[in-house]
N, C-alpha and C positions, 0 to 999 in steps of 0.2 A: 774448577777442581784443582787441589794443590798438587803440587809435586811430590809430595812422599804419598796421597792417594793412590798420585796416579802410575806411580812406581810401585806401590802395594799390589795393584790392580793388574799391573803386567809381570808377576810375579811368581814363579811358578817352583812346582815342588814335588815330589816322587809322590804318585796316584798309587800306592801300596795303600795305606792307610785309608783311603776313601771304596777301594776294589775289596779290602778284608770287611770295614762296616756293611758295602753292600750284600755281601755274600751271607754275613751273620745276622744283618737285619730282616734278611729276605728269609733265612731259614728259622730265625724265632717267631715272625710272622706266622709262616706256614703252622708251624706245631701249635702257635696259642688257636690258630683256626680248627685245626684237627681236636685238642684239649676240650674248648670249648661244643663243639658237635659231641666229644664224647660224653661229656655232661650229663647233655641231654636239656643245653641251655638254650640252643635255638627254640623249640619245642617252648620251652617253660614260659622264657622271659618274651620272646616274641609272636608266637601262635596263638597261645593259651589265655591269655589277658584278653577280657572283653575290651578295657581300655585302656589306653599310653600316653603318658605325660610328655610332650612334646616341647621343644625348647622356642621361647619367644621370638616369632618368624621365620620359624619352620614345621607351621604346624602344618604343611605338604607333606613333610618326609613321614611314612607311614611303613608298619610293616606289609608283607605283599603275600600272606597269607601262605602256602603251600611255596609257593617263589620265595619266599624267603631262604627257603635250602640254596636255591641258584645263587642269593647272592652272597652267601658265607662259599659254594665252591667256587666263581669269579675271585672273592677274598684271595682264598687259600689257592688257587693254581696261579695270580698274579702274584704275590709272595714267594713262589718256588721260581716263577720264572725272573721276579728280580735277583732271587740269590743265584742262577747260574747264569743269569746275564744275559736272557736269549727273551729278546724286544724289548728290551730293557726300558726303553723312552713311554711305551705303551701299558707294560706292564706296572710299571708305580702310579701311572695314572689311575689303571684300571683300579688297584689296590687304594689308591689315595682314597678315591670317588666311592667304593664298594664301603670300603672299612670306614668312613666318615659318616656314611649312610647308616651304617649301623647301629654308629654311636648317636647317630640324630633322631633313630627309631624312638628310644624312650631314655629321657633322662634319669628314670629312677636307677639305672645303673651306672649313672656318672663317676668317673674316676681320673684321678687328672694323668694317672699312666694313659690310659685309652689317648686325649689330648694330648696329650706327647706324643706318640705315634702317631696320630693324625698331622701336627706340626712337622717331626720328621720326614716323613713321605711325601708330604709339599714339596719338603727343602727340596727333596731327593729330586724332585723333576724335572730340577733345572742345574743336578751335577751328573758330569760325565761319570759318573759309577761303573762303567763296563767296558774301557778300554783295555781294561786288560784282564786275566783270568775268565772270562766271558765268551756264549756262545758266538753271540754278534759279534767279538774281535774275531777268533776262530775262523768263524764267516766274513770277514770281512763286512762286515754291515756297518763297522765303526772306525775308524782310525785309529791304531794300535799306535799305544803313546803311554809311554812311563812316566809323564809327567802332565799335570795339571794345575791349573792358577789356584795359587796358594790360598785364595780365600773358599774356596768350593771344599778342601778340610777345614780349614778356619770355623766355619759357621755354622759345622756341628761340635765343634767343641763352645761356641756362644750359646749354643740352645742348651747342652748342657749346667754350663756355668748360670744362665737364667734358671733355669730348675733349681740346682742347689742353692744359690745365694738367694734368692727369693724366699727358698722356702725357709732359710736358715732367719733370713730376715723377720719374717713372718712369726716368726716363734719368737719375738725379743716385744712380748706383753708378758702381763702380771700373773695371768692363769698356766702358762707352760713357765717361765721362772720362778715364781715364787709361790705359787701353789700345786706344781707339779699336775698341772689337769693338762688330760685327761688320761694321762699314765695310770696315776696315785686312783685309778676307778679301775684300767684295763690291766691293770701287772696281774693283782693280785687273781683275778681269774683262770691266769694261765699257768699257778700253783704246781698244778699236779704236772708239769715237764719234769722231765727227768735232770737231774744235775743241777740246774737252774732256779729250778722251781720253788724251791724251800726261801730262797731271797728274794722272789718277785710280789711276795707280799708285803716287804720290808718299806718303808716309807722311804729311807733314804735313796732306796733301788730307784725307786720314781722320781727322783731329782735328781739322779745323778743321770739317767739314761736324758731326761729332759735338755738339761744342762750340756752334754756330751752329743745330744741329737742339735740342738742348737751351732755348738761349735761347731761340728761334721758338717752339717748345710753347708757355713759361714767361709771355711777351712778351706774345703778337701779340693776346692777346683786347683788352689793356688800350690798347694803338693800334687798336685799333678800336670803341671804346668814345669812344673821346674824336674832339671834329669837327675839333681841328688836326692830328691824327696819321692820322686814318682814312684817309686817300688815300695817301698814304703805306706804313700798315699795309695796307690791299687789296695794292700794289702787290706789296708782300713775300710776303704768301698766292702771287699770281699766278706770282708767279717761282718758291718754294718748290713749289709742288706742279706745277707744270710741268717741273720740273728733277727733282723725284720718279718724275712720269711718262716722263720719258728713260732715267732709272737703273733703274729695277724694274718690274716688269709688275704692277701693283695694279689692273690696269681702270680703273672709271670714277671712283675714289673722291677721285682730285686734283680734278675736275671738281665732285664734290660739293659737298666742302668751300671751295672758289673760290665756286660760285653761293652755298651758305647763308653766308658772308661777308657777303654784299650786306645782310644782315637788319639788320645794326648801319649801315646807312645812313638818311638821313633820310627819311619819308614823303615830304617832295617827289619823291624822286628817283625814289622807286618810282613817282609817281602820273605824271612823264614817261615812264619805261618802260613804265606800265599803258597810257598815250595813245597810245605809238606801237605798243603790240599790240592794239589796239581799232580803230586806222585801218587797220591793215595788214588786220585782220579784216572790214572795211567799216563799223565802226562809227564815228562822228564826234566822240560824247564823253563823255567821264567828269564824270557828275555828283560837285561839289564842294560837300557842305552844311557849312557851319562849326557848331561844338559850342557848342548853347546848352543851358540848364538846363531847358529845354522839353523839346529833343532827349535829355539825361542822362535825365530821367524816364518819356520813354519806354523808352528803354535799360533800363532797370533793373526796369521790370516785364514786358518781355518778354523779359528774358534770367533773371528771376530762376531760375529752375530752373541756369541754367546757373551762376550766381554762387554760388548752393548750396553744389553739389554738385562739380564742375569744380576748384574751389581744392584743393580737398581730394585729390582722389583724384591730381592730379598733382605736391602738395606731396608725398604718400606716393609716387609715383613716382620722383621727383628724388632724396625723401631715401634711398630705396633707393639707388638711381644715384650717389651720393656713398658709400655705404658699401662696398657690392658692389666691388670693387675694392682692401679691405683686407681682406678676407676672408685673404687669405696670410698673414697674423700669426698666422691660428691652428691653421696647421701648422710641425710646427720642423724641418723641415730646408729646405734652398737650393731657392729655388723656381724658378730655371730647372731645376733640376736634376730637382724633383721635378711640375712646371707643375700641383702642388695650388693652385688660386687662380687661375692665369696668365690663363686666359681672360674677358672680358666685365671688360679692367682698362686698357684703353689700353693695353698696353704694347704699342708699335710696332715691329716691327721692331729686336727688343732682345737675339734671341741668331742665331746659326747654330749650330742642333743637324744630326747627322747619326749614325743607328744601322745595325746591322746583327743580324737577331735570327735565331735557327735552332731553332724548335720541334723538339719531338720527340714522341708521346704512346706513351706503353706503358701495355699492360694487364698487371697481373700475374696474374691470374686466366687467363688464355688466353695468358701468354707471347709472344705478340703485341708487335711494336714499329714503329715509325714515325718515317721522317726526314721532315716537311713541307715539302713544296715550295711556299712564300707563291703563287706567280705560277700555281698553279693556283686559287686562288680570291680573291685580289686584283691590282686594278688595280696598273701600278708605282706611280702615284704615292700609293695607298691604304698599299699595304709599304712607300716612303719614309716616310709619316708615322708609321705605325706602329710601325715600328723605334727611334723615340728617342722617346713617349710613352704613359705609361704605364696610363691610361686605356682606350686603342687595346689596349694589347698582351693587359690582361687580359681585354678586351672578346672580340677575337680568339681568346683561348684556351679561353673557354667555349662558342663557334662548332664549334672543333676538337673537344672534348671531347663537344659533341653532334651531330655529323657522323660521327665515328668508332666513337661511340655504336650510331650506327642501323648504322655497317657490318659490326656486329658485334661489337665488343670490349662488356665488360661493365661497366666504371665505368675510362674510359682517363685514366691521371695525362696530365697538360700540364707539361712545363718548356721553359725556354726559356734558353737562351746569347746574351744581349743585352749587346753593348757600345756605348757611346754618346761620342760627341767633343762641348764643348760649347766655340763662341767659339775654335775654336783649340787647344785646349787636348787632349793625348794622350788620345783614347779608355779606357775604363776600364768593369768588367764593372757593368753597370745593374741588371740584376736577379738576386736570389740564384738561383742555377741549381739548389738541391736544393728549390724550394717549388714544388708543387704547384699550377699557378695554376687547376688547374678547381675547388680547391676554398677558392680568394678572391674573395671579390664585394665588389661597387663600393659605396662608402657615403661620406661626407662625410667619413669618419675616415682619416689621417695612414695612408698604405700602406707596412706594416713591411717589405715584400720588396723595396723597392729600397732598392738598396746604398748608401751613405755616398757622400757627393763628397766627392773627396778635395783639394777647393780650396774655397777662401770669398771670395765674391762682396758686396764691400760696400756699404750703400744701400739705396733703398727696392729 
């Protein structure tokens, strides 16, 4: 290991900024938990579904039927217990493991915010987040220490900067530059806003927000990086995803990414917001010890296990996290088209896909034939997403195949009449309609039964 490593590594920095993320991470948790129970989305998206699209090699994780309320309150009471810091080590586990769980229930509500909070909450397990402001300092459960090794805030402002710069990356093809998709399709919908609205049918509104969303990705970490741009750069976040959250219904994820901003601000600023949440709480003050080499050597022999071990296991985290996202290079045809790779890659908000699929199964053995009716055993919005991806559809077809299995038929073929529009662009037949999908299963390898696109999409 070199020396400026290993100087980086023994390096440490006021635990303000990492005690404010955990405290506001833990209480946006909690409310998107309570938000969504209000819904009434537990209920819809995980009871109600006779079946759930499950992510390849995890088709274990299932929902748990009436249990399922348990494990959104597990969620939501380890979320309030990270944010005031009381088990702190126990509680983001419970959170990581519960809230991962969830998101592993059914893919159809895939969203790469959820994947960020799943990512986060890892990170979180292995930073000291509750030395200070916290019930465990309080109690003594933890070592009261105003300072901690500068990479343990570092590494949530990297998960950040992967977010945005990936995703800015990501938009630098030919359909979000120079055709303005899939804006120049969603603007003009959202019309009738107030103020707004009269210019969101405007063509050039669609390429300038394109354009401007591009930059933003590409940009915003490096103004917020630097102390004469940051005020500035926040302002931009504030506006941008606030403007996000008028135009599209994302939930709370503008919100997120606004608070985890804050992290590339200075420890002072955090250690005023830790004081006015400490007075408000009845507390009167935040002890302030300054970094001496007294203080560093305690540090370092009571953290060693963490200096260890800790570096390492989230350099091997990150450097996955940087790679996982080009994985679509090593499939060769058009990856909207085919979204081998799309998922767990930033890519935001980068196509408007729409299908429409019409299973059939026939036994030939029993003569036996079958039109499926999707909406007898999926939700609508389970058959929208199913209809233009293609994971969904094979997934679904070996459902069919053994549903009609047990009604009787004897080894029932699956085909399926699927055509898909992608960005605009005239609909055209997706999957070859003579292949047999019960007898294709899901593997990391390049899916020879969907059809050619017959257009090319250039860029990352």
């Amino acid at each position: 290991m070199s020396k400026q490593i290993r100087d980086y590594l023994n390096s440490y920095t006021d635990v303000a900024p990492l005690a404010f993320y955990r405290i506001a991470f833990g209480a946006m948790m909690f409310f998107s938990v309570i938000r969504f129970a209000a819904h009434g989305w537990i209920d819809k998206f995980y009871i109600q579904p006779i079946f759930h699209f499950s992510y390849y090699g995890f088709s274990w994780v299932k929902p748990l039927g009436f249990y399922t309320y348990l494990l959104f309150i597990i969620c939501g009471i380890s979320a309030i217990c990270v944010a005031i810091g009381y088990k702190y080590r126990l509680a983001i586990i419970l959170f990581f493991l519960s809230f991962t769980y969830i998101e592993l229930m059914d893919k159809t509500y895939y969203l790469n915010h959820y994947y960020f909070i799943s990512m986060v909450s890892f990170v979180m397990i292995f930073l000291p987040a509750n030395t200070i402001c916290s019930v465990d300092a309080k109690q003594k459960n933890v070592l009261f220490r105003n300072t901690v090794p500068r990479y343990t805030i570092d590494i949530l402002k990297v998960l950040l900067a992967i977010v945005y710069i990936y995703a800015g990356l990501f938009k630098l093809n030919t359909d979000w530059l120079l055709h303005a998709m899939p804006l120049k399709i969603w603007l003009p919908s959202k019309a009738g806003l107030p103020i707004i609205g009269a210019l969101l049918g405007k063509i050039w509104v669609a390429y300038a927000f394109s354009w401007f969303g591009a930059i933003y990705d590409l940009g915003i970490v490096f103004f917020l990086l630097y102390k004469r741009t940051r005020l500035f750069g926040f302002l931009i976040v504030v506006v941008f995803h606030v403007l996000t959250r008028i135009l599209f219904p994302i939930g709370i994820f503008p919100f997120v990414m606004i608070i985890s901003s804050l992290i590339f601000f200075s420890p002072s600023f955090h250690r005023n917001v830790l004081q006015k949440i400490m007075v408000f709480f009845g507390s009167k003050t935040l002890s302030d010890q300054s970094l001496n080499s007294e203080h560093v050597a305690i540090l370092n022999e009571t953290t060693k296990p963490l200096a260890k071990y800790t570096p390492v296991v989230l350099g091997v985290f990150i450097t996955i996290q940087l790679l996982l996202p080009f994985r679509y290079l090593c499939y060769p045809n058009e990856l909207f088209w085919t979204e081998e790779g799309y998922r767990f890659s930033w890519r935001v908000m980068l196509m408007e896909k729409a299908g429409y699929a019409e299973f059939t199964v026939n036994d030939i053995e029993t003569g036996q034939f079958k039109m499926v009716d999707n909406s007898e055993f999926l939700t609508r919005f389970q058959e929208k997403q199913m209809a233009f991806q293609p994971d969904f559809i094979l997934q679904y077809a070996h459902f069919l195949h053994d549903y009609y299995q047990k009604k009787g038929m004897i080894d029932p073929e699956v085909k399926v009449d699927c055509h898909v529009a992608l960005n605009g662009r005239l609909s055209q037949q997706y999957i070859d309609p003579n292949i047999n999908l019960a007898k294709q299963y899901e593997s990391f390898k390049p899916k020879t039964w969907i059809l050619p696109f017959n257009h090319t999409i250039e860029g990352f």
